[in-house]
DSSP file (Angstrom, degrees, kcal/mol; ACC not computed):
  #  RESIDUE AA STRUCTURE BP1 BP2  ACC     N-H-->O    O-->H-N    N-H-->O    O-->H-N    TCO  KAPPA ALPHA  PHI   PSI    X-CA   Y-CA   Z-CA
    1    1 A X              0   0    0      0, 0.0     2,-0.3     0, 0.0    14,-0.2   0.000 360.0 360.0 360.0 116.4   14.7    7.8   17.8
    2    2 A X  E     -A   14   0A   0     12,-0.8    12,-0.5     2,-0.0     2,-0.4  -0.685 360.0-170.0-103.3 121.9   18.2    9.3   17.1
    3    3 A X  E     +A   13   0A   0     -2,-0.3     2,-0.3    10,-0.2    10,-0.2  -0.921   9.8 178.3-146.2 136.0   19.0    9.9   13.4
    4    4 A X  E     -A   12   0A   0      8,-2.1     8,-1.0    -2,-0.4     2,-0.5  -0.744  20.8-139.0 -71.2 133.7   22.2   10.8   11.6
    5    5 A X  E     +     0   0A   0     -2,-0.3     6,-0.2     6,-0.2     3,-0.1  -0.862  18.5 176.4-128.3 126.5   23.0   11.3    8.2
    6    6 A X  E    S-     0   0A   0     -2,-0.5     2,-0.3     1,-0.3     5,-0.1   0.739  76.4 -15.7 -40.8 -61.7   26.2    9.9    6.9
    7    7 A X  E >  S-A   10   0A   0      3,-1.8     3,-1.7    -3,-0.2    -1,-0.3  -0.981  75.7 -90.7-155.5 154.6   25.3   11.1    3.2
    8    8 A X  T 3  S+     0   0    0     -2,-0.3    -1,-0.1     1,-0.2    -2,-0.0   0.825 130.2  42.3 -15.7 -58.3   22.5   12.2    1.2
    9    9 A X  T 3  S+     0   0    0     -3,-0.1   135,-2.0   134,-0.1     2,-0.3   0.497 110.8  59.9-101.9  -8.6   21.9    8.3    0.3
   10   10 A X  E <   -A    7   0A   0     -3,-1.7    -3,-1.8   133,-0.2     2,-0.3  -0.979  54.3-173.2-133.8 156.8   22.6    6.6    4.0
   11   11 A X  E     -     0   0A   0    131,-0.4   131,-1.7    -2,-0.3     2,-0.3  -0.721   8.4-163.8-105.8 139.9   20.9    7.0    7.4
   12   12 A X  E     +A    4   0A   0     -8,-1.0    -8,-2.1    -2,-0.3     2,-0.3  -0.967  22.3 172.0-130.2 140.9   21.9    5.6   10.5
   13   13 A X  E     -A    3   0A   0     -2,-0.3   127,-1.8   -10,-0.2     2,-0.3  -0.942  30.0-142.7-148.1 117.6   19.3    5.7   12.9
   14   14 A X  E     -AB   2 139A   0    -12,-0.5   -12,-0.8    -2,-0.3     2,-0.3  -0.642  13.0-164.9-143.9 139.0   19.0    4.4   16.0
   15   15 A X        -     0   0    0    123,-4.1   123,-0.3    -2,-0.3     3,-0.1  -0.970   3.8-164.3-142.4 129.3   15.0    2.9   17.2
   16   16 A X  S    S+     0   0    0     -2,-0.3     2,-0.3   121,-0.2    -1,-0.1   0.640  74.2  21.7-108.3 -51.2   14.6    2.2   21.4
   17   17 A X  S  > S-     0   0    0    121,-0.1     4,-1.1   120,-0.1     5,-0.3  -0.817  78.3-112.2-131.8 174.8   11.8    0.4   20.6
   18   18 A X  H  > S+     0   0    0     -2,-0.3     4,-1.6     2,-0.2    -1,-0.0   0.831 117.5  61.0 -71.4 -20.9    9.5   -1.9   18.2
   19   19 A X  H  > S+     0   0    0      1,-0.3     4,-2.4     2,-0.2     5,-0.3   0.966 109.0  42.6 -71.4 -71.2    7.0    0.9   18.3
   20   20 A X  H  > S+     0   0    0      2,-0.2     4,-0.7     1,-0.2    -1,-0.3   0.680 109.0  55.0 -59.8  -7.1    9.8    3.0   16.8
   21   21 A X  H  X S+     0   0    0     -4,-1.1     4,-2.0     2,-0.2    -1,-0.2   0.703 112.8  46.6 -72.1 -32.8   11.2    0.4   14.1
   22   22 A X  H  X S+     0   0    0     -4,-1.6     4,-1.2    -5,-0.3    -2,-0.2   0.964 106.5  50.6 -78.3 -34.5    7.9    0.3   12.9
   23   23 A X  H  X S+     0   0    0     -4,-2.4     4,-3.2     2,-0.2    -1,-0.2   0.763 111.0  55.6 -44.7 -36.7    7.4    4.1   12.9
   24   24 A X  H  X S+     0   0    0     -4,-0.7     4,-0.7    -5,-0.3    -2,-0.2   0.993 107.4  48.2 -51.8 -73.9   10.9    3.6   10.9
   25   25 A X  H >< S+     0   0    0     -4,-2.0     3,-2.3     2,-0.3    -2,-0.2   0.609 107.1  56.2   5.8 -99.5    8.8    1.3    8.7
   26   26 A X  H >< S+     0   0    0     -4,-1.2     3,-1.8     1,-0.4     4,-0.5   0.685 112.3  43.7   8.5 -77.2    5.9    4.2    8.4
   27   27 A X  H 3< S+     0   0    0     -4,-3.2    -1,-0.4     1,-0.3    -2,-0.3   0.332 106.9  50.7 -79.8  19.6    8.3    6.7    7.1
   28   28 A X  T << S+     0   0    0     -3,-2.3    -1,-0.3    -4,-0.7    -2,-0.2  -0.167 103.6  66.7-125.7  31.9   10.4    5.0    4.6
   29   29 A X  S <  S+     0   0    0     -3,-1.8    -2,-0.2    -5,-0.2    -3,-0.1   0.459  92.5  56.1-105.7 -26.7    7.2    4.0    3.1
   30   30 A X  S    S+     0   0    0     -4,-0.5    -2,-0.1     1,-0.2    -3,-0.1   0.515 108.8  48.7 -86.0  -1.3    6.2    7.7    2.2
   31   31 A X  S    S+     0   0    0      2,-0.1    -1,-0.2     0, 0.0    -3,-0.1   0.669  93.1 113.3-101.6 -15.3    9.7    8.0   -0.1
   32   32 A X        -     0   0    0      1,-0.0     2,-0.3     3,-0.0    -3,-0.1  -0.152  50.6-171.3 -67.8 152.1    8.6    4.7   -1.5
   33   33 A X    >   -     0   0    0     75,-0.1     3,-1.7     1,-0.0     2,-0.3  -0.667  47.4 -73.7-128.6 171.4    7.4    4.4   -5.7
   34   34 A X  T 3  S+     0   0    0     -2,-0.3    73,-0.2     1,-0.2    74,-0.2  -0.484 118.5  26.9 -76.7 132.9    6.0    1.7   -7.6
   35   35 A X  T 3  S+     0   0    0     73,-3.3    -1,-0.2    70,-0.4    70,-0.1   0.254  82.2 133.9  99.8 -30.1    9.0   -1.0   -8.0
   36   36 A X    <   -     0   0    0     -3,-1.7    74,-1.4    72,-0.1     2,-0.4  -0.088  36.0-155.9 -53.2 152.6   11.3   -0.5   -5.2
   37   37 A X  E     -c  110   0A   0     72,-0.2    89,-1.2    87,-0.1     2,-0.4  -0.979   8.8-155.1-138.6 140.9   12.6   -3.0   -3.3
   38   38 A X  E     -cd 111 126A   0     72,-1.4    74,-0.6    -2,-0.4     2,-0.2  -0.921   2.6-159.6-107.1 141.3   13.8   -3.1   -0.2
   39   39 A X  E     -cd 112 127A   0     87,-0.7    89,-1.8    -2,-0.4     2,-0.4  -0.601  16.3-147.8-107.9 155.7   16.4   -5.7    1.0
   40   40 A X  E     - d   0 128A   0     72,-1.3    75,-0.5    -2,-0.2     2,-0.3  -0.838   8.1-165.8-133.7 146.4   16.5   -6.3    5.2
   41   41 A X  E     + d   0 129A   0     87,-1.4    89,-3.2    -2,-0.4     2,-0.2  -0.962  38.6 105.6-138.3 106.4   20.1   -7.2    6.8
   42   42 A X        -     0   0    0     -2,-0.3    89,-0.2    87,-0.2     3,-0.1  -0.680  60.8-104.8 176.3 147.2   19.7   -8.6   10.8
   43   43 A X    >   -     0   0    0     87,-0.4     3,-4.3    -2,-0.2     2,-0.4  -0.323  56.8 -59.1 -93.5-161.7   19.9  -11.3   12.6
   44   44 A X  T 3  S+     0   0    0      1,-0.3    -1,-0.1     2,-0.1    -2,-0.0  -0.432 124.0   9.1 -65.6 110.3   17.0  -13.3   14.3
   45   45 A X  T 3  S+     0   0    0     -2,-0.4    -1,-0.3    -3,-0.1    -2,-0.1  -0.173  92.6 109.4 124.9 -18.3   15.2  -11.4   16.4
   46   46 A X  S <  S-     0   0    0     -3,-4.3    85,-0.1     1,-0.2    -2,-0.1   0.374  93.8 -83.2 -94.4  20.2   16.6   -7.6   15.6
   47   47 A X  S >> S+     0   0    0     -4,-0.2     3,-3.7    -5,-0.1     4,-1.6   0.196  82.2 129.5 147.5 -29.3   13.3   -6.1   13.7
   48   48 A X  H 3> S+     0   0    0      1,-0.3     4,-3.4    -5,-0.3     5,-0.3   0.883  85.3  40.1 -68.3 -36.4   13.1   -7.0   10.2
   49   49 A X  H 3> S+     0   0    0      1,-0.2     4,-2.1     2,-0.2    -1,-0.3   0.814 115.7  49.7 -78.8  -1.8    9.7   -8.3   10.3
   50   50 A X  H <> S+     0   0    0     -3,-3.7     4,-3.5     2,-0.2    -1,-0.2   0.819 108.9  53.8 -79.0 -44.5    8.4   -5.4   12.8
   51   51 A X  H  X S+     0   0    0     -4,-1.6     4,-0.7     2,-0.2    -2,-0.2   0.996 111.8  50.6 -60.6 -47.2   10.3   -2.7   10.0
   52   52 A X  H >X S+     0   0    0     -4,-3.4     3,-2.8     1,-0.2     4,-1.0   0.893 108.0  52.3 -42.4 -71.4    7.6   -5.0    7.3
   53   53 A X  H >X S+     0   0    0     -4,-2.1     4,-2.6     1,-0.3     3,-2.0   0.752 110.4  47.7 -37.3 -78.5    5.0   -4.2    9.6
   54   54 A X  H 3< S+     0   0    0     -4,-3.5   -28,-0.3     1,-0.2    -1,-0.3   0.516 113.6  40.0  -2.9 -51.6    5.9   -0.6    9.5
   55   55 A X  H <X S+     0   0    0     -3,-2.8     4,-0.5    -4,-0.7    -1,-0.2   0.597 109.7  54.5-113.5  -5.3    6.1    0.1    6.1
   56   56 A X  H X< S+     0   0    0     -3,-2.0     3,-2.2    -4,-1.0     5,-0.4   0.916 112.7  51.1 -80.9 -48.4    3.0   -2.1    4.6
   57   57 A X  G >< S+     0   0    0     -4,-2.6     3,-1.0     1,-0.3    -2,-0.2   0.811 104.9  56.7 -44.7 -22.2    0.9    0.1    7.5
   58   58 A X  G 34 S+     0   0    0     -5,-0.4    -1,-0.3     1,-0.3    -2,-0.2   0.875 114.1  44.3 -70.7 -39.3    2.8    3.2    5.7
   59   59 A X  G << S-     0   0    0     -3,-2.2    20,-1.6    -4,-0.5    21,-0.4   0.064 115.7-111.9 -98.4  21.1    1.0    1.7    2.7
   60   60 A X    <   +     0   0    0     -3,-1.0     2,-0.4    18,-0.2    -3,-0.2   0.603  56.7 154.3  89.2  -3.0   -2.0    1.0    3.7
   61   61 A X        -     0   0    0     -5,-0.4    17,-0.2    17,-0.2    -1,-0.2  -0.797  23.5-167.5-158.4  88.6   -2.1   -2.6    3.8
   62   62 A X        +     0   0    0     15,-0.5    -1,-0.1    -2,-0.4    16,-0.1   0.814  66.2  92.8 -81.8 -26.3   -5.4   -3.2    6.9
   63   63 A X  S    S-     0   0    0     14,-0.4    -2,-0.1     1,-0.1     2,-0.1  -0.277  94.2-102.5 -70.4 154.1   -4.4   -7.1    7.0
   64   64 A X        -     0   0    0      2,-0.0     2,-0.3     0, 0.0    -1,-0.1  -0.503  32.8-137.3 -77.8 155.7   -1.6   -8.1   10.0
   65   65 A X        -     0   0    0     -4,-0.1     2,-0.3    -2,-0.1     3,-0.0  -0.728  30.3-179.2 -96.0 141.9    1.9   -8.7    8.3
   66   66 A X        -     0   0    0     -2,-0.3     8,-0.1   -13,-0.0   -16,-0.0  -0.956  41.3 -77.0-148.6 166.9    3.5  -11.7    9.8
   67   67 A X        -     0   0    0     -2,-0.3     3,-0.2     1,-0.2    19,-0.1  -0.173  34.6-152.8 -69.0 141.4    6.6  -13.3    9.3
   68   68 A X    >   +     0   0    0      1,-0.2     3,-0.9    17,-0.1     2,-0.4   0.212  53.3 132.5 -93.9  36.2    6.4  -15.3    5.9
   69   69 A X  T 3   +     0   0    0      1,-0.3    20,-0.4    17,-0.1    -1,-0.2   0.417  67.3  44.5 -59.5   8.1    8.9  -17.6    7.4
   70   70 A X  T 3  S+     0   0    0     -2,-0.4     2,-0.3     1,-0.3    -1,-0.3   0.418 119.6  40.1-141.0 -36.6    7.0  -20.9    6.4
   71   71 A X  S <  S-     0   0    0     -3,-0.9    15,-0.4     1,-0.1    -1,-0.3  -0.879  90.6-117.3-131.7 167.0    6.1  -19.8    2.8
   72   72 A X  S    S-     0   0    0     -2,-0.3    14,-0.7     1,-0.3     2,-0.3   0.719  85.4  -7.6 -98.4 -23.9    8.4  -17.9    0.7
   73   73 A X  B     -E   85   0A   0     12,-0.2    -1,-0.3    39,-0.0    12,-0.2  -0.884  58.9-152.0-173.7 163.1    6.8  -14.7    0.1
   74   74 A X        -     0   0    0     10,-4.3     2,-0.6    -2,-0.3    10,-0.5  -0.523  20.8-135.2-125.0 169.2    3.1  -13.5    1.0
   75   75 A X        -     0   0    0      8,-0.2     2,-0.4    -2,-0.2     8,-0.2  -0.970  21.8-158.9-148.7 121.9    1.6  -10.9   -1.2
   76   76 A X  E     -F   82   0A   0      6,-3.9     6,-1.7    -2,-0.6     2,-0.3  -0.967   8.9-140.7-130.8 145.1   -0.4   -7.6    0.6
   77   77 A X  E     +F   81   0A   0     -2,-0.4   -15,-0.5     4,-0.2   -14,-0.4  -0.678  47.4 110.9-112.4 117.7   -3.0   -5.1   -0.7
   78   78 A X  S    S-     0   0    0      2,-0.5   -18,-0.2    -2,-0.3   -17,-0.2  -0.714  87.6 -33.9-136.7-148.0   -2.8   -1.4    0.3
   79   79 A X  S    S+     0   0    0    -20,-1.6     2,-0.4    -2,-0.3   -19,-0.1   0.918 136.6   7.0 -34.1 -53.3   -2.1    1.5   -1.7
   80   80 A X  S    S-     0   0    0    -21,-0.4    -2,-0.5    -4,-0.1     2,-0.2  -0.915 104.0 -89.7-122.5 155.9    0.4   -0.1   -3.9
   81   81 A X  E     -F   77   0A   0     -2,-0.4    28,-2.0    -4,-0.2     2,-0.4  -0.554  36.8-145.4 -59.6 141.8    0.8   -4.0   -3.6
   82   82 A X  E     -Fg  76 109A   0     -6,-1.7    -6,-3.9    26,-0.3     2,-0.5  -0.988   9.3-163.4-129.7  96.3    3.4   -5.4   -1.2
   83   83 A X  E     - g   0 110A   0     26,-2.3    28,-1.0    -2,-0.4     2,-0.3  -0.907   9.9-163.8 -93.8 111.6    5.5   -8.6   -1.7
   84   84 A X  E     - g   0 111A   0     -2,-0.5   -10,-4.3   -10,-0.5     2,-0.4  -0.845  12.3-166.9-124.1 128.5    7.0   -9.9    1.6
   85   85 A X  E     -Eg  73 112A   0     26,-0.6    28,-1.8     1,-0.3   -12,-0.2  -0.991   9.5-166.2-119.3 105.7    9.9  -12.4    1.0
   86   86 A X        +     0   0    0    -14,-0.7    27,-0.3   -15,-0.4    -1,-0.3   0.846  21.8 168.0 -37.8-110.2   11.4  -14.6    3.2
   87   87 A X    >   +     0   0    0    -19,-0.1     3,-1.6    27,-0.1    27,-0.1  -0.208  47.9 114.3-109.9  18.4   14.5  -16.3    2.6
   88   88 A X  T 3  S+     0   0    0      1,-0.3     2,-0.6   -20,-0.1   -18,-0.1   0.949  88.0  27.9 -65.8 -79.9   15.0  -17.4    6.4
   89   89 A X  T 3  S+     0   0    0    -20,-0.4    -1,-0.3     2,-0.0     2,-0.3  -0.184  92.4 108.7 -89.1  45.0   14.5  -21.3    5.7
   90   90 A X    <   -     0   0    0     -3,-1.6     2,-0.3    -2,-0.6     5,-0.1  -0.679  56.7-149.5 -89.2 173.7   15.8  -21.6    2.1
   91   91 A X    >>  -     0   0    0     -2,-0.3     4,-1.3     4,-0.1     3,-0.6  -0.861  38.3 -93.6-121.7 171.4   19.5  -23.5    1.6
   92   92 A X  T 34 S+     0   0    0     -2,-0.3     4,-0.4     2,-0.3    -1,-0.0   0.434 123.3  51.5 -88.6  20.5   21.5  -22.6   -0.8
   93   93 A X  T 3> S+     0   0    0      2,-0.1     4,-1.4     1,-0.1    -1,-0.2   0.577 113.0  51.7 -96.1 -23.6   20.5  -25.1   -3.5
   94   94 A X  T <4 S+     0   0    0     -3,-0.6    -2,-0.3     2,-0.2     4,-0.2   0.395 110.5  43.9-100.9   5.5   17.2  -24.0   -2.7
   95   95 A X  T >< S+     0   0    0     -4,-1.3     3,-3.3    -5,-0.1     2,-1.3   0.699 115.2  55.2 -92.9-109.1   18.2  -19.8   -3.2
   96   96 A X  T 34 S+     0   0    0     -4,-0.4    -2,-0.2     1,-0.3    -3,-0.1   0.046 107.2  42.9  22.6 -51.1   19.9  -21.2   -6.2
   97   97 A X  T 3< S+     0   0    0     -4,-1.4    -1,-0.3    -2,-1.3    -3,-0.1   0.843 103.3  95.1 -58.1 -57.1   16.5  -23.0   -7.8
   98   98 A X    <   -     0   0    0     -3,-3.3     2,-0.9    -4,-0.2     3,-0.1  -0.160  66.3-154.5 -76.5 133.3   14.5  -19.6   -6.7
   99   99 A X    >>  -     0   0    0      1,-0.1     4,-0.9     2,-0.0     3,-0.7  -0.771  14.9-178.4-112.1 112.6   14.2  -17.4   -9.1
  100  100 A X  H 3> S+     0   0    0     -2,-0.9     4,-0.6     1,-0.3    -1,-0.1   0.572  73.4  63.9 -72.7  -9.2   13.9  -14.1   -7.3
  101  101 A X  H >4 S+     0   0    0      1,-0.2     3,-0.8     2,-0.1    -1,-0.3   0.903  96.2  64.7 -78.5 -33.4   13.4  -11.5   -9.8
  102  102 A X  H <4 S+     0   0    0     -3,-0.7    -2,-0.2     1,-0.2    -1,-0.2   0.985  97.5  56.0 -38.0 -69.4    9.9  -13.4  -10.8
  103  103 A X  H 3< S+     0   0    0     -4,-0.9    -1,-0.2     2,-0.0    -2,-0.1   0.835  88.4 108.0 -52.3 -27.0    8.6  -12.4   -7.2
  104  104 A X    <<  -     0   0    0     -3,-0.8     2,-0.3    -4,-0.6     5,-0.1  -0.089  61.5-144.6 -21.7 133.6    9.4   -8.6   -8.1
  105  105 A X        -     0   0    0    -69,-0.2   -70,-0.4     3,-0.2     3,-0.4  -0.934  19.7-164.4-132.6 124.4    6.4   -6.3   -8.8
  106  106 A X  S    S+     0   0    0     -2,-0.3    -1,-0.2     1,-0.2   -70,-0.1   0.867  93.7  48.9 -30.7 -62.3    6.3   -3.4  -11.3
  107  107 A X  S    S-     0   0    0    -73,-0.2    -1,-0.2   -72,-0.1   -26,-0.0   0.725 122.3  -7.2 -62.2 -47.8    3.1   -2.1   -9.4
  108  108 A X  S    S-     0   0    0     -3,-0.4   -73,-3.3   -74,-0.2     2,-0.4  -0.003  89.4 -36.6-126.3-134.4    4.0   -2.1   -6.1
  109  109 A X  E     - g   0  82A   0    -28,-2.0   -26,-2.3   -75,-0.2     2,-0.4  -0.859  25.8-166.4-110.6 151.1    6.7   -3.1   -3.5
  110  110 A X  E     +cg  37  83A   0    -74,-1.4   -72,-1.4    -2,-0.4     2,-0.3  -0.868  11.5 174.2-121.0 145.7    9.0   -5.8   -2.9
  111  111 A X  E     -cg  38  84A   0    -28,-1.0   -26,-0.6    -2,-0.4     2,-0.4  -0.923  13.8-153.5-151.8 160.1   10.7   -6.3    0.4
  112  112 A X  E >   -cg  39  85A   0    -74,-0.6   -72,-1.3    -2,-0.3     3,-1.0  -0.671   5.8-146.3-177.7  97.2   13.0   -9.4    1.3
  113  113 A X  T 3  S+     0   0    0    -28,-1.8   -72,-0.1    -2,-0.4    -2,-0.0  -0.083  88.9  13.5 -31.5 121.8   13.8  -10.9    4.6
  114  114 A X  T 3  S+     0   0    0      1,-0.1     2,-0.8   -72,-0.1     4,-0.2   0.544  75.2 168.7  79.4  -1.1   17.3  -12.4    5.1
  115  115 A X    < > +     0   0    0     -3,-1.0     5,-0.9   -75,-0.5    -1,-0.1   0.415  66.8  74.8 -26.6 -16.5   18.6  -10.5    1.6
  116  116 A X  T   5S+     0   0    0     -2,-0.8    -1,-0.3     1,-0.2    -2,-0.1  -0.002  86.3  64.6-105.3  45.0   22.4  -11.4    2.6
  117  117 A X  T   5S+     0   0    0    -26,-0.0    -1,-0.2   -22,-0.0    -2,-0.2   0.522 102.2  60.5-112.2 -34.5   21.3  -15.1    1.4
  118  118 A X  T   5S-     0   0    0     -4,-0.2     2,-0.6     1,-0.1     3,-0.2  -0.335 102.1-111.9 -79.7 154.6   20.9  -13.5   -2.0
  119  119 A X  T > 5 +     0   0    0      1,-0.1     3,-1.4    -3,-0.1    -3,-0.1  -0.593  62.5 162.3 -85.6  53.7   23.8  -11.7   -4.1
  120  120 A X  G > < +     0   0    0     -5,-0.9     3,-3.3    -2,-0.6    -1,-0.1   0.757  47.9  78.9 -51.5 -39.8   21.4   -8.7   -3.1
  121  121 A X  G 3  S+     0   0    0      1,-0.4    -1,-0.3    -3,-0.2     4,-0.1   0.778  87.1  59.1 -48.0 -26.4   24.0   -5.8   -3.9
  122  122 A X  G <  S+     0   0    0     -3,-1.4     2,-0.4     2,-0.1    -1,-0.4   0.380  85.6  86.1 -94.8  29.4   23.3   -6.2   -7.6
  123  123 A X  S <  S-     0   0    0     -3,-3.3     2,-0.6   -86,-0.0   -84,-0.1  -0.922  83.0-131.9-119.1 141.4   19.2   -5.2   -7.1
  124  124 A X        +     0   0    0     -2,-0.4    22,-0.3     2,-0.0     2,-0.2  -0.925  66.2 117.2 -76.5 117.6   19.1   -1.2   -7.2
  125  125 A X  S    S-     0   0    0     -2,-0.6    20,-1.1   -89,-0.1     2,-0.3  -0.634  72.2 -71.3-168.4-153.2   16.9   -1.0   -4.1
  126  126 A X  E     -dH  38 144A   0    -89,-1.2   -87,-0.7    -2,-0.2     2,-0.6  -0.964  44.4-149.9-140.7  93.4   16.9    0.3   -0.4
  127  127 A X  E     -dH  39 143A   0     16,-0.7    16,-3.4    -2,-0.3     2,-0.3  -0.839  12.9-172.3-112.1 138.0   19.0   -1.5    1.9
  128  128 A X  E     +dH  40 142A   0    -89,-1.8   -87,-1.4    -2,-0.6     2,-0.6  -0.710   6.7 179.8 -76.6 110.2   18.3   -2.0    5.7
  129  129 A X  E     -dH  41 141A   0     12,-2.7    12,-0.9    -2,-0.3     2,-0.4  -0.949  11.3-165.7-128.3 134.6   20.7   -3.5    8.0
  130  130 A X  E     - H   0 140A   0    -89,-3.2   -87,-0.4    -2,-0.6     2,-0.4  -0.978   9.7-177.8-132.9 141.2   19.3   -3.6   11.6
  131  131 A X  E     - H   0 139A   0      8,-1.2     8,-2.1    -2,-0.4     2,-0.5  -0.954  21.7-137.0-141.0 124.9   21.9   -4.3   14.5
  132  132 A X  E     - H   0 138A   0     -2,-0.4     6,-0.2     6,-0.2     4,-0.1  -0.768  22.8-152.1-121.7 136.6   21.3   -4.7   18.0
  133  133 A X    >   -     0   0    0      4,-1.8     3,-0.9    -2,-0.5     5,-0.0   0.151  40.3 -88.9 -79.4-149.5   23.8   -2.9   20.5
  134  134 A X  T 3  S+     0   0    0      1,-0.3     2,-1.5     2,-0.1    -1,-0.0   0.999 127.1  61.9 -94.9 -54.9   24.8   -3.6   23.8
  135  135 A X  T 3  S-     0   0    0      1,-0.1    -1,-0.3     2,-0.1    -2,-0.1   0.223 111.9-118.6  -6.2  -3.3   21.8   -1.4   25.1
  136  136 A X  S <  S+     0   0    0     -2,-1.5     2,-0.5    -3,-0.9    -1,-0.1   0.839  76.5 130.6  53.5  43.8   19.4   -4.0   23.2
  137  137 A X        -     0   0    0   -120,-0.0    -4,-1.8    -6,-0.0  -121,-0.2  -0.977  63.4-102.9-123.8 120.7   18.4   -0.9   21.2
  138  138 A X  E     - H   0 132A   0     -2,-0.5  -123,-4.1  -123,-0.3     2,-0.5  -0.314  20.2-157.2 -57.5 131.9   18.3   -1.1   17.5
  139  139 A X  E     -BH  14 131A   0     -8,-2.1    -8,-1.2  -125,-0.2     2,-0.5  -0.860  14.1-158.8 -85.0 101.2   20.9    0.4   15.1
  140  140 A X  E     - H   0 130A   0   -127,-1.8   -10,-0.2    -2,-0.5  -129,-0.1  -0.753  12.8-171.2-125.5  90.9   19.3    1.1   11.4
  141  141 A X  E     - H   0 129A   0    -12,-0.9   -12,-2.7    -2,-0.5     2,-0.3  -0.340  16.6-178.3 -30.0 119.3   22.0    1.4    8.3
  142  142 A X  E     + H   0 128A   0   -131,-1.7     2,-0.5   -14,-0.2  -131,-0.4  -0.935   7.0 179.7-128.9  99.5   19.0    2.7    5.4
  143  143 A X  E     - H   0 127A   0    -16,-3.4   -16,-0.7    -2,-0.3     2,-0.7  -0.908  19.1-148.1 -98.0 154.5   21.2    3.0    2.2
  144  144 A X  E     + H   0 126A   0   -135,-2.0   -18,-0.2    -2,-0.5    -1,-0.0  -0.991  31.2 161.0-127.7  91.2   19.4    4.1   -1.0
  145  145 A X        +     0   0    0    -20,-1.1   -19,-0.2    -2,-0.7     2,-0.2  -0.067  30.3 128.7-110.4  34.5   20.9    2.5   -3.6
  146  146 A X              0   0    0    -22,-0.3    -2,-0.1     1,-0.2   -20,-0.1  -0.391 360.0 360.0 -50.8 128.6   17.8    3.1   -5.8
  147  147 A X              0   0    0     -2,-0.2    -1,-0.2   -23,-0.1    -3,-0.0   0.818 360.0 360.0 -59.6 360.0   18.7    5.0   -9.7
C-alpha cells in the first residue's frame, strides 16, 4: 500500500491487492461519524464493493457485505448502522423516480455504489474513485469533501 497526500482533504493511494482495499475500507471507517456518506467512483470490477466490505468490518458489522446489485440498498448493523446503496442497475428514469436523500441515515453510515449515476458532487461526503492501472493494481482518489 503506497499512499500520497495531495492535500490535507485528498489521498491518493495505491492497494496491490483486495486484501488491501479492504484494509483501505478498515481505516477510513475509524475517521468515520454518525451521517457521513461516502460516494464510490469505478468501474465493474475495480473494488467498490470489496472497499464496502472494508469499512462495514471497520464498523463492526459480523454479517457478509455483498454486492446489493439486485436490490437498491441493504441496511447493516455494527457499531453505527450502515446503508449500502447500489445504483448499478437503475436507468435514469429510474435514478430520477429515487429519491436518494430518504435512504440517508442520521445514526449511521451511508455509502453508494455507482455515485456518478447521481449529481453526487452536491452531497458533503467522502468521495472514492478507484481506478485500475496497467499493473492491475488499484489507484484510490479519497477526497473529503465532508463540513
Amino acid at each position: 500500500m503506497n499512499t500520497t497526500h495531495d492535500m490535507k482533504r485528498t489521498r491518493k493511494i495505491t492497494s496491490s491487492s483486495p486484501k488491501e482495499t479492504m484494509d483501505l475500507g478498515k481505516a477510513l471507517a475509524s475517521e468515520l461519524k454518525p451521517g457521513d456518506i461516502i460516494c464510490l467512483y469505478g468501474e465493474l470490477g475495480s473494488g467498490k464493493t470489496v472497499f464496502v466490505k472494508g469499512v462495514c468490518m471497520g464498523l463492526g458489522v459480523e454479517e457478509e457485505v455483498t454486492s446489493s446489485s439486485f436490490v437498491i440498498a441493504t441496511e447493516y448493523e455494527g457499531r453505527m448502522p450502515v446503508v449500502h446503496i447500489d445504483l448499478y442497475r437503475l436507468d435514469k428514469q429510474a435514478l430520477d423516480m429515487l429519491l436518494i436523500d430518504e435512504y440517508f441515515i442520521e445514526d449511521g453510515i451511508t455509502v453508494i455504489e455507482w455515485a456518478d449515476r447521481l449529481d453526487a458532487k452536491s452531497i458533503a461526503g467522502i468521495y472514492v474513485k478507484i481506478v485500475i492501472d496497467e499493473q492491475k493494481k488499484r489507484e484510490l482518489t479519497i477526497e473529503d469533501l465532508r463540513d
